[in-house]
N, C-alpha and C positions, 0 to 999 in steps of 0.2 A: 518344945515348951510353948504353949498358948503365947498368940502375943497381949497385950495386957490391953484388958477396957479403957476405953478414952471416955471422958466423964464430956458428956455433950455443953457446950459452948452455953454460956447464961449470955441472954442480951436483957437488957433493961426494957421491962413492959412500961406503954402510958399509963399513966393514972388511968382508974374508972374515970369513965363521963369527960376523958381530956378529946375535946376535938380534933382529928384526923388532918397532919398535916399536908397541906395543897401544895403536890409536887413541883406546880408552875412556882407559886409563892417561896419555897424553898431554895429554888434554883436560882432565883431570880427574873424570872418570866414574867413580863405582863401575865394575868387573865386575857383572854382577847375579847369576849363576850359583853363585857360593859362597856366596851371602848364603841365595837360594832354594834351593840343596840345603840347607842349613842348617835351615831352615824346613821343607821334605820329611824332614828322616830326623828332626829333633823331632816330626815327627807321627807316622811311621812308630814313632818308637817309646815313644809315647804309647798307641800301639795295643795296642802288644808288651804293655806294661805293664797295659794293662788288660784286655785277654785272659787271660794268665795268672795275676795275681793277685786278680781278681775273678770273671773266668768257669773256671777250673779249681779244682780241691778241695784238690792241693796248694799252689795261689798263697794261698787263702783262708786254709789254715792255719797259712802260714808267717807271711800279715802280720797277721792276728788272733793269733797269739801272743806276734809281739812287744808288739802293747798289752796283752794280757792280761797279761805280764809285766811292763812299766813301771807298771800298775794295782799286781801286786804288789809292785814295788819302792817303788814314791812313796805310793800310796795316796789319800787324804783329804786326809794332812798336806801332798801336794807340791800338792794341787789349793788348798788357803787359803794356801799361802807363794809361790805362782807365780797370783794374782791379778791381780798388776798386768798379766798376759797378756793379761788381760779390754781392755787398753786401747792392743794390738796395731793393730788398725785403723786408731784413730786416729794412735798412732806414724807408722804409716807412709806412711798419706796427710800428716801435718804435715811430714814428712822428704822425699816427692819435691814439696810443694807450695815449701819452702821453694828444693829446688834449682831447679826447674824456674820459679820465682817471679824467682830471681838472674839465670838465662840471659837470662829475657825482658826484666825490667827494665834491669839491669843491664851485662848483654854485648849485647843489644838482639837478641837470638837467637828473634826472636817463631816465624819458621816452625817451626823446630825444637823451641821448646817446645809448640806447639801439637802436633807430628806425634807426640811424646812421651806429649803428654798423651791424644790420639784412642788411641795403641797399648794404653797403659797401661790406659785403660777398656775397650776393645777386648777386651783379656786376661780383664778380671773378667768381662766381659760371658759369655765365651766359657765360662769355667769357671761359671759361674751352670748355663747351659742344658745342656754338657754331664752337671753333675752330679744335674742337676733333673728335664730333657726327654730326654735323647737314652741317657745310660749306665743300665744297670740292674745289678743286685747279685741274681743266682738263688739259689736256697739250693739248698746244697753239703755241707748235712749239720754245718759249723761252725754251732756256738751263736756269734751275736753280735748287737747291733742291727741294727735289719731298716733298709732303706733303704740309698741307695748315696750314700757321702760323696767319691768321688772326681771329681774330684781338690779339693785342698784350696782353701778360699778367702779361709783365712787368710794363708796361704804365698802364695797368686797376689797375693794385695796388697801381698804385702813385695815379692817379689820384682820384680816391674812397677814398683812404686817407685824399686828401687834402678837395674832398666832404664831408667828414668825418665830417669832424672840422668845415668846411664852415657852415653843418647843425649845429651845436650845437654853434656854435657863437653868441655872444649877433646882434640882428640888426644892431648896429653900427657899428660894427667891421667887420660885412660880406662882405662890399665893399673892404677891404682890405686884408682879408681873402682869400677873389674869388682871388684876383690879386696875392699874393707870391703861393697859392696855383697852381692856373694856371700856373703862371713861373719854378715853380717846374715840374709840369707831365709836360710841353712841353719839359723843357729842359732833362727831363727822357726818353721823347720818339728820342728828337733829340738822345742823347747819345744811345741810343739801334740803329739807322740808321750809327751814326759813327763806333759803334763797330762792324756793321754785323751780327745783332739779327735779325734784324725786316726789311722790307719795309715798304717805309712813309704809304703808306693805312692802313699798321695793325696797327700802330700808330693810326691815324686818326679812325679805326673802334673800338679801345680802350675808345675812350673820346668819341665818341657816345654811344657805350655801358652804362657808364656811367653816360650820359645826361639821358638816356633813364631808366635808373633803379632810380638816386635821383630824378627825379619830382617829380614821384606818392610819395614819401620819405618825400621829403620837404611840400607838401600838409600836408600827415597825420601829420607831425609835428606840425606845423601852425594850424591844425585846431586844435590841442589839448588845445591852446591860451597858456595861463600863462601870469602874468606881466612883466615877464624877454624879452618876446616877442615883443617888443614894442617898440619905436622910435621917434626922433623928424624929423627923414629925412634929406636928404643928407646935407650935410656941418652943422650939429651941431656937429662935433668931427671929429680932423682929421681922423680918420679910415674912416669918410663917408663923405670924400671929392669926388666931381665928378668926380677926377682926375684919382681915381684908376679905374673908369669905362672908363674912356676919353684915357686912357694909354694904355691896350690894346687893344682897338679898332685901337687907329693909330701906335701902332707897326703891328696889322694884315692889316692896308692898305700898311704900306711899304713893309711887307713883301707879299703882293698879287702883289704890282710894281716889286719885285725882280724876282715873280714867270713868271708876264709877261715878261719880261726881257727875262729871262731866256729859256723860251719856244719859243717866236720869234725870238730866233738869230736860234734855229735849226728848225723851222717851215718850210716844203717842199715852194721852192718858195718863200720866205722871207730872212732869213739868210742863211740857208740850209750848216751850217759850219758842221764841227763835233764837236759833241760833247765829251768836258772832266769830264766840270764840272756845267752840266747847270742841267741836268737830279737832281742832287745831291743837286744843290739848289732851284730848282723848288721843290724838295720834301720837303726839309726845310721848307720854307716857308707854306708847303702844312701844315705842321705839327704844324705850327708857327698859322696860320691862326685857322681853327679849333679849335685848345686846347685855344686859345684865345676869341674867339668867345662864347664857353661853356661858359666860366668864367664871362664874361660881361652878356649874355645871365642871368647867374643865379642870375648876382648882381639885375638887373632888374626887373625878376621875382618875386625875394623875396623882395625887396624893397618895388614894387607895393600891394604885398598881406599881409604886415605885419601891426597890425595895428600902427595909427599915435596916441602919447599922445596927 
């Protein structure tokens, strides 16, 4: 006797027109691809920044002006009342040891505090040899200290810090996380420009350093999954209100009007004033802009790649 036809298996087709689901996204996988362009165009424009501002004659003069001016403005007095700078460092290594201390003990998050913690030194490391072994500072005919301070190494330890913590935060909390974080390194880096540490670039080539060492960081994170990993997306907690992404974004558009500002009243053939105090806050801003940018830039990234309950 024939054996009897088997009536073939129905699986359920997509809709027409439904979008092809993305294996990584299903599974839980970062994408890796926005993480590492991410980490490409921080380098790329770490380079930008240090080409121009330290190997050209007008990048030297723009960002040796603004210290030379914050020297005028603050002087002596602002270097004995902004002291407690001196004890920056340790701030900010107690502040990512503390978060980074909580994940592991506590949320029992050990991988991730370790991959945090390798980044984060990773960062300083990098900015060491960069600014020690590999970048050099040619004279360009600016009077200033000889030797090349870029990028900053004060700033790379606040900021790696506050990346620190930003990695090992539950998802919901990272939107806001990014943001006190980010207000801390800028206003780290602004305070190293007032004191006469740093010029804005070495600021600014600090949180690109940075950018450029957590992507690949936050990827291997991510893809390691976990349930702690995971989210309902933006506005189910205030922590992942839009706001803290919306916030500084449009503090880094005021302060790009401040920087334009700034730059056209001494622009040859435009204002063509002298300058006291334009240089000084053009770099502000310079710094304002940037270390904001990272921040937003990471709530996004990680937003996008985390997955959704």
């Amino acid at each position: 006797m024939p054996a009897p036809i088997r009536a073939p298996e129905m699986t359920q087709a997509a809709p027409p027109g439904a979008p092809a689901e993305d294996p990584d996204l299903a599974l839980g996988r970062p994408r890796l691809a926005p993480l590492m362009l991410a980490s490409l165009a921080a380098v790329a424009a770490l380079l930008g920044t240090y080409l121009f501002f330290v190997r050209t004659t007008t990048g030297q003069y723009i960002d040796e002006s603004a210290l030379v001016e914050a020297t005028q403005l603050y002087g002596a007095a602002s270097k004995a009342s902004l002291r407690f700078l001196d004890y920056l460092p340790l701030i900010s290594v107690g502040l990512g040891a503390i978060g980074l201390g909580y994940a592991a003990l506590v949320r029992r998050r050990w991988a991730a505090s370790l991959i945090a913690l390798a980044a984060a030194g990773g960062a300083n490391l990098a900015t060491q040899v960069l600014k020690n072994d590999v970048l050099t500072r040619p004279y360009r005919g600016i009077e200033t200290f000889a030797g090349n301070s870029l990028p900053s190494g004060h700033t790379t330890l606040a900021a790696s810090a506050a990346a620190a913590v930003f990695l090992v935060a539950s998802p919901r909390w990272r939107p806001l996380v990014a943001f006190a974080g980010g207000t801390y390194a800028v206003g780290t880096g602004i305070a190293t420009l007032v004191n006469q540490w740093h010029r804005p670039a070495d600021v600014v080539a600090a949180f690109l350093v940075v950018a450029a060492v957590m992507s690949p960081a936050a990827w291997l994170l991510l893809r390691r999954g976990g349930s702690w990993n995971t989210w309902e997306g933006f506005g189910s907690h205030p922590a992942s209100w839009r706001l803290w992404v919306a916030l500084p974004t449009l503090i880094g558009l005021v302060a790009a009007a401040v920087a334009v500002v700034a730059l056209v009243r001494i622009a040859p053939g435009l204002g063509s004033e002298v300058s006291t105090t334009n240089y000084f806050w053009a770099g502000c801003a310079f710094i304002v802009i940037s270390g904001y940018l990272v921040a937003s830039a990471a709530s996004w990234l990680l937003a996008s790649a985390v997955q959704r309950r």
